[in-house]
FIKELO-703554 format. One line per field, with one value per residue (C-alpha): x, y, z; residue in three letters. Coordinates in steps of 0.02 Angstrom, whole numbers. Layout:
# FIKELO-703554
xx <- c(X|...)
yy <- c(Y|...)
zz <- c(Z|...)
rest <- c(ALA|...)
# end
This chain:
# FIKELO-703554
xx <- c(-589|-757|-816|-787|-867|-1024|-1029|-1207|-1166|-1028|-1129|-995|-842|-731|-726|-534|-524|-669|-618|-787|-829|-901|-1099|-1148|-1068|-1157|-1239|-1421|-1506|-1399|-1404|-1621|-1606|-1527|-1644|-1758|-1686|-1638|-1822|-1877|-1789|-1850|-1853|-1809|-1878|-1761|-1602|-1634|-1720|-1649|-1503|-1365|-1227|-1096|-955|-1074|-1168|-1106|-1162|-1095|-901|-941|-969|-830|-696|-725|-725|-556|-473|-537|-509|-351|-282|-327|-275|-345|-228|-393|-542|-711|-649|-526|-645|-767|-894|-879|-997|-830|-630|-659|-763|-640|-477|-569|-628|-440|-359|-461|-465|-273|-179|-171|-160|3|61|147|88|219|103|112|202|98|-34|-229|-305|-443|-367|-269|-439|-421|-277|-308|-474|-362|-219|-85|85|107|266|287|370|416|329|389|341|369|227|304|494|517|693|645|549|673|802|685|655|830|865|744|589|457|278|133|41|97|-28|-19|-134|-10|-113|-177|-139|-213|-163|-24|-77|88|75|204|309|300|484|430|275|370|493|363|289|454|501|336|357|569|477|308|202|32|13|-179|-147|-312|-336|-487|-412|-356|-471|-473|-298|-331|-334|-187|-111|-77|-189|-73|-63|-144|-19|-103|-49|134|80|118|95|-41|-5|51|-52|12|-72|-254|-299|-457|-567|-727|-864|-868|-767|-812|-1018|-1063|-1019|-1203|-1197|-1077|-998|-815|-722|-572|-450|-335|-300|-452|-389|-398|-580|-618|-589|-665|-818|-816|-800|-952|-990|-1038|-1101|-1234|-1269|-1270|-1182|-1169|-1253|-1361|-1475|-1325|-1250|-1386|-1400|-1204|-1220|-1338|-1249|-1088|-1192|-1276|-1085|-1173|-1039|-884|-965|-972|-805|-743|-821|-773|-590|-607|-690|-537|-414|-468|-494|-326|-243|-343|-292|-101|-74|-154|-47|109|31|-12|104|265|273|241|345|478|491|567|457|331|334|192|169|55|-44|-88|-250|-350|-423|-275|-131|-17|90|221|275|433|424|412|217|75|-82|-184|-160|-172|-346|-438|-379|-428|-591|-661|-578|-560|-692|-583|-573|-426|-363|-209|-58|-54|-232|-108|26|7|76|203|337|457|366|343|201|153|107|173|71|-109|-207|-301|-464|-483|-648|-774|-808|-934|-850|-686|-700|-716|-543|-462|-527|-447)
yy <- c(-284|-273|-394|-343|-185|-256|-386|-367|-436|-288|-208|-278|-248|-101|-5|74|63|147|321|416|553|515|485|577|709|739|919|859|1002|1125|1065|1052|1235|1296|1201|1301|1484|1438|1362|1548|1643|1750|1624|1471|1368|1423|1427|1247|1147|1229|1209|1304|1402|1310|1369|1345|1464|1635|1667|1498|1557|1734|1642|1522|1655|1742|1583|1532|1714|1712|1501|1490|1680|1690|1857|1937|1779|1706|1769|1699|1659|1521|1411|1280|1209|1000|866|823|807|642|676|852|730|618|809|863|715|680|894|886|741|577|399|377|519|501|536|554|516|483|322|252|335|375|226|285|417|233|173|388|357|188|258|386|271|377|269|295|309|300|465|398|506|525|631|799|742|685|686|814|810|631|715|828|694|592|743|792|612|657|556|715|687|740|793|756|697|726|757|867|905|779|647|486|382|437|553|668|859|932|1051|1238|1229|1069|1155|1303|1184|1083|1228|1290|1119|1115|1288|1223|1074|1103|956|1017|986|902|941|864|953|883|907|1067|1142|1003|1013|1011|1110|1223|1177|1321|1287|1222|1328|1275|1213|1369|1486|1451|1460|1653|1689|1715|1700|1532|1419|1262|1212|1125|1141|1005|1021|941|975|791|777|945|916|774|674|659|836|778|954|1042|1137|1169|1307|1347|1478|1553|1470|1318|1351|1407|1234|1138|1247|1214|1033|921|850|1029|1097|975|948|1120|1197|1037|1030|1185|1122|1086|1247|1340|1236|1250|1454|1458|1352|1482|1646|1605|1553|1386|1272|1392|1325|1148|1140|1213|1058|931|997|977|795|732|790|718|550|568|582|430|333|362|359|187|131|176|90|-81|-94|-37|-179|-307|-241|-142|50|2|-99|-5|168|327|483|583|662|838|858|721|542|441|374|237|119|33|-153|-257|-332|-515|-458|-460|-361|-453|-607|-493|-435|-592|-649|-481|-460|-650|-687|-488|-405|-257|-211|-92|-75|-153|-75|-153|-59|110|13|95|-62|-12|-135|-144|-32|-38|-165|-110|-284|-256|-85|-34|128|161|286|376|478|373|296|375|344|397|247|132|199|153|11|-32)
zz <- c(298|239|328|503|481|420|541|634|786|836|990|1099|996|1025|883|862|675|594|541|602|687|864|840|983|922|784|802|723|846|776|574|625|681|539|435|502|473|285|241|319|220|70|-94|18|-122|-263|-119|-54|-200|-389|-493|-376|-434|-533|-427|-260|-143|-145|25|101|30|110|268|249|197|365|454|381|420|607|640|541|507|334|251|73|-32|-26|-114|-168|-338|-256|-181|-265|-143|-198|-101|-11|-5|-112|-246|-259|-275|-402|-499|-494|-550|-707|-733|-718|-773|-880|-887|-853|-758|-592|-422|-288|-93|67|148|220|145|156|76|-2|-131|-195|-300|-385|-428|-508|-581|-682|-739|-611|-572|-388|-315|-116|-25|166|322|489|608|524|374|212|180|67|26|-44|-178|-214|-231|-351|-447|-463|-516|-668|-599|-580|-559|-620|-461|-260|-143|25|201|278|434|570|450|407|458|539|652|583|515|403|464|383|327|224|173|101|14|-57|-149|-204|-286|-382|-454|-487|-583|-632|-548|-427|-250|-199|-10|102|240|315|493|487|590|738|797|984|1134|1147|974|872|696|570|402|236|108|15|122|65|-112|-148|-319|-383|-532|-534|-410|-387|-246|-243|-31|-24|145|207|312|353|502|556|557|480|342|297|256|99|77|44|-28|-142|-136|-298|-412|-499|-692|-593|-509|-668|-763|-619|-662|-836|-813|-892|-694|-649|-805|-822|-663|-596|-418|-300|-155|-139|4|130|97|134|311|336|308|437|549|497|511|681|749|793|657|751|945|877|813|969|1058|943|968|1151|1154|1045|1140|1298|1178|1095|1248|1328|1185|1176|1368|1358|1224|1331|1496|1412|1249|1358|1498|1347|1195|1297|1263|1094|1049|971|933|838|830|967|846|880|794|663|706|709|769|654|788|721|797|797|599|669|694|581|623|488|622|763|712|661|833|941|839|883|1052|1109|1032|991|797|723|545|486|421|257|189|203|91|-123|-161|-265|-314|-161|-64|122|173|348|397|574|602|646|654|789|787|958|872|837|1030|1109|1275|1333|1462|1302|1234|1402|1381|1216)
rest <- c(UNK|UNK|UNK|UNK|UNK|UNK|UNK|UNK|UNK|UNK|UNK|UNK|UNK|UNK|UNK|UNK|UNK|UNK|UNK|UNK|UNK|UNK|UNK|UNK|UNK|UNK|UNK|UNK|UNK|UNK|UNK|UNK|UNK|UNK|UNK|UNK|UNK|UNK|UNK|UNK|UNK|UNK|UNK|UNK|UNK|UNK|UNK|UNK|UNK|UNK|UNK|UNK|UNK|UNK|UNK|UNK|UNK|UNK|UNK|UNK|UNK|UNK|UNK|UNK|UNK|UNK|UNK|UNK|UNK|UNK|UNK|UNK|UNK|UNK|UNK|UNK|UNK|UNK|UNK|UNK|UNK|UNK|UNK|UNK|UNK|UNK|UNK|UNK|UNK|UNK|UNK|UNK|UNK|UNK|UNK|UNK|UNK|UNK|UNK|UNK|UNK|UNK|UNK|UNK|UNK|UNK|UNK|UNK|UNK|UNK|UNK|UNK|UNK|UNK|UNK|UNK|UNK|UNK|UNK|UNK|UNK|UNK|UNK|UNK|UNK|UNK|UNK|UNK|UNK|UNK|UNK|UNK|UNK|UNK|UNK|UNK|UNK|UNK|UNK|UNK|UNK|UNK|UNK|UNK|UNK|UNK|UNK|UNK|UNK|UNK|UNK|UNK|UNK|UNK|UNK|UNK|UNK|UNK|UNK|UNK|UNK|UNK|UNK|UNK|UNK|UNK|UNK|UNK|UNK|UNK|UNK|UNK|UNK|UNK|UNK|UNK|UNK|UNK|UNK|UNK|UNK|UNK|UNK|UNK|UNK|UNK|UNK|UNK|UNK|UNK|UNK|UNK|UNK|UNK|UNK|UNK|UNK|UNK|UNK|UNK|UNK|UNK|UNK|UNK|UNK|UNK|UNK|UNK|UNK|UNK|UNK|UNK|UNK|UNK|UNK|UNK|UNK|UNK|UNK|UNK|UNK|UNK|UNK|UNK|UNK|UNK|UNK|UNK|UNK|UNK|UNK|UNK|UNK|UNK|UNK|UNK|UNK|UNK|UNK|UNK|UNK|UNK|UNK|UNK|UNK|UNK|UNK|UNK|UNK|UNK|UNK|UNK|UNK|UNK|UNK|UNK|UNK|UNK|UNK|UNK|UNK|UNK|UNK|UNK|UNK|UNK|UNK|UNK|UNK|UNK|UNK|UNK|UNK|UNK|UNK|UNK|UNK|UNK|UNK|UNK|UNK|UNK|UNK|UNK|UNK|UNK|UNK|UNK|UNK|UNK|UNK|UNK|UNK|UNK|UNK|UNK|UNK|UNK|UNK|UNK|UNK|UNK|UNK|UNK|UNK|UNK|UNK|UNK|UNK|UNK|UNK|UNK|UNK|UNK|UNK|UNK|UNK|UNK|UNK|UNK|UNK|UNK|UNK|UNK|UNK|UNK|UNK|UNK|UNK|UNK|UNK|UNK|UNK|UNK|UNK|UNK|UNK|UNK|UNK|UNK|UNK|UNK|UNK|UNK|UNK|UNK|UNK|UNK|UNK|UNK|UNK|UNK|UNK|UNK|UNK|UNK|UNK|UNK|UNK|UNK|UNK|UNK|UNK|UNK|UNK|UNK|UNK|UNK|UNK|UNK|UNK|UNK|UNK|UNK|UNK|UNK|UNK|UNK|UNK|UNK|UNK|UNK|UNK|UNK|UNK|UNK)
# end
């Protein structure tokens, strides 16, 4: 895998696997602008270049709060003391898991499943067990069989929105019964919801898995986000929603404590980009540009895959919002073939199924599947011609 992204010689390869936003859209105009207005502002120096806050900038949750009620109808469930600003929806995973359980606890995920949180839960000694997705997100009446069968886990990971690499977003009445089966048997919900706010044009914004989690009193749900897909992943800035005991902890943790709030200098930029209404007109853009590149991408799926495979031959799910989109071929293939061939003879590079696989014993492998990555072309010409 490695090696074809850091191949050198790639400027004529077609580039439908790495998971990044599109390069020219990258608002560096806009992040130099707010640059600008922060390093202008009254005691710039201690806002940009101190210790921050250990629970992050004050004025960069303001901003976000209001954000989140006007993008995503927010209402007064969430209040500054739920949110921790992180240096991204990894690092906040990684914080979580070692905050929240032990070697040896289980985590119930996605099938297939975003491959990066696998080397988390490794890192903190988690047994994973595989829940199976379909188009409706993660099957929750699988974890409620397994749970009822007396296997419970510790924590459930899943990217209910836009998902990677599906494509898929949970539906709310899976949402809602999610939350009810973790109060019923006491595990936590990590739900990453790095896409929520680029589901495309004329998609109604999915919910946070938060939003279903009502009582405040009992949190169960940690709601991970990221300015990465949304600016820049330069930036390296999030955010964490849960309960305030649970912000609290996070706060207390040695990371934060001795190294103080993270990421002062980007929050400053990002509240300027939030306060000017510049970070609301780029999002509104990026939304657009994907779903004229999603759309591209599936409808030339259907054109070329169909009069080769048959109709039944291959089959996904047309996301509505995210990067991705996970197809599924007859078993007899193999993708891992399939791209050493397409990436020397073709020139086009994907990812193959099997990175997505926990590797659990007698889990799925995903050797005949690939995800495809409509963002990161610059041109929508160069996804046709993928």
């Amino acid at each position: 895998m490695a090696s074809l992204w850091d191949k050198k010689d790639v400027s004529d390869v077609i580039n439908i696997g790495k998971g990044h936003p599109k390069t020219s859209l990258l608002p560096l105009d806009g992040i130099s602008k707010a640059f600008a207005a922060a390093a202008a502002r009254p005691g710039a120096e201690t806002t940009l270049l101190q210790y921050g806050r250990m629970q992050g900038s004050e004025d960069l949750i303001t901003l976000l709060i209001a954000w989140l009620r006007d993008a995503v109808g927010r209402g007064d469930e969430l209040q500054p003391e739920n949110v921790l600003i992180t240096t991204g929806s990894g690092p906040a995973l990684d914080y979580i898991l070692h905050l929240f359980t032990a070697p040896g606890d289980t985590v119930f995920a996605d099938s297939p499943g975003y491959f990066l949180a696998f080397p988390s839960f490794a890192d903190c000694g988690l047994r994973v067990v595989d829940i199976p997705t379909d188009g409706g997100g993660m099957d929750v009446e699988a974890v409620a069989a397994k749970c009822a069968a007396g296997e419970v886990p510790r924590v459930i990971y899943t990217v209910p929105i836009g998902a990677n690499p599906t494509g898929a977003t949970m539906t709310d009445e899976r949402r809602r019964r999610l939350v009810e089966l973790a109060r019923q048997y006491g595990f936590i919900i990590v739900a990453d919801e790095v896409y929520q706010l680029l589901t495309y044009d004329g998609a109604a914004a999915p919910k946070s898995l938060a939003q279903f989690d009502t009582d405040p009193e009992k949190r169960v749900v940690f709601a991970v986000n990221s300015f990465s897909k949304l600016l820049g992943p330069g930036l390296r800035l999030g955010w964490v929603e849960a309960g305030p005991a649970a912000i609290r902890r996070m706060v207390a943790s040695g990371a934060i404590q001795s190294g103080g709030g993270l990421n002062p200098f980007p929050s400053a930029v990002v509240a300027e980009m939030l306060r000017s209404g510049d970070a609301q007109r780029h999002v509104a853009t990026v939304r657009h540009a994907y779903t004229a590149t999603s759309a591209v991408l599936c409808d030339a799926l259907d054109a070329e895959l169909t009069p080769v495979l048959g109709a039944d031959g291959f089959r996904y799910v047309r996301p509505t919002g995210g990067f991705f989109v996970f197809v599924r071929l007859a078993p007899a293939f193999d993708t891992e073939v399939l791209l050493q061939t397409y990436a020397k003879e073709e020139g086009v590079v994907f990812f193959a199924g099997r990175h997505f696989a926990s590797g659990m014993a007698g889990g799925e492998g995903f050797t005949n599947a690939l995800r495809v990555c409509f963002a990161f072309l610059d041109e929508v010409a160069g996804v046709a011609a993928a």
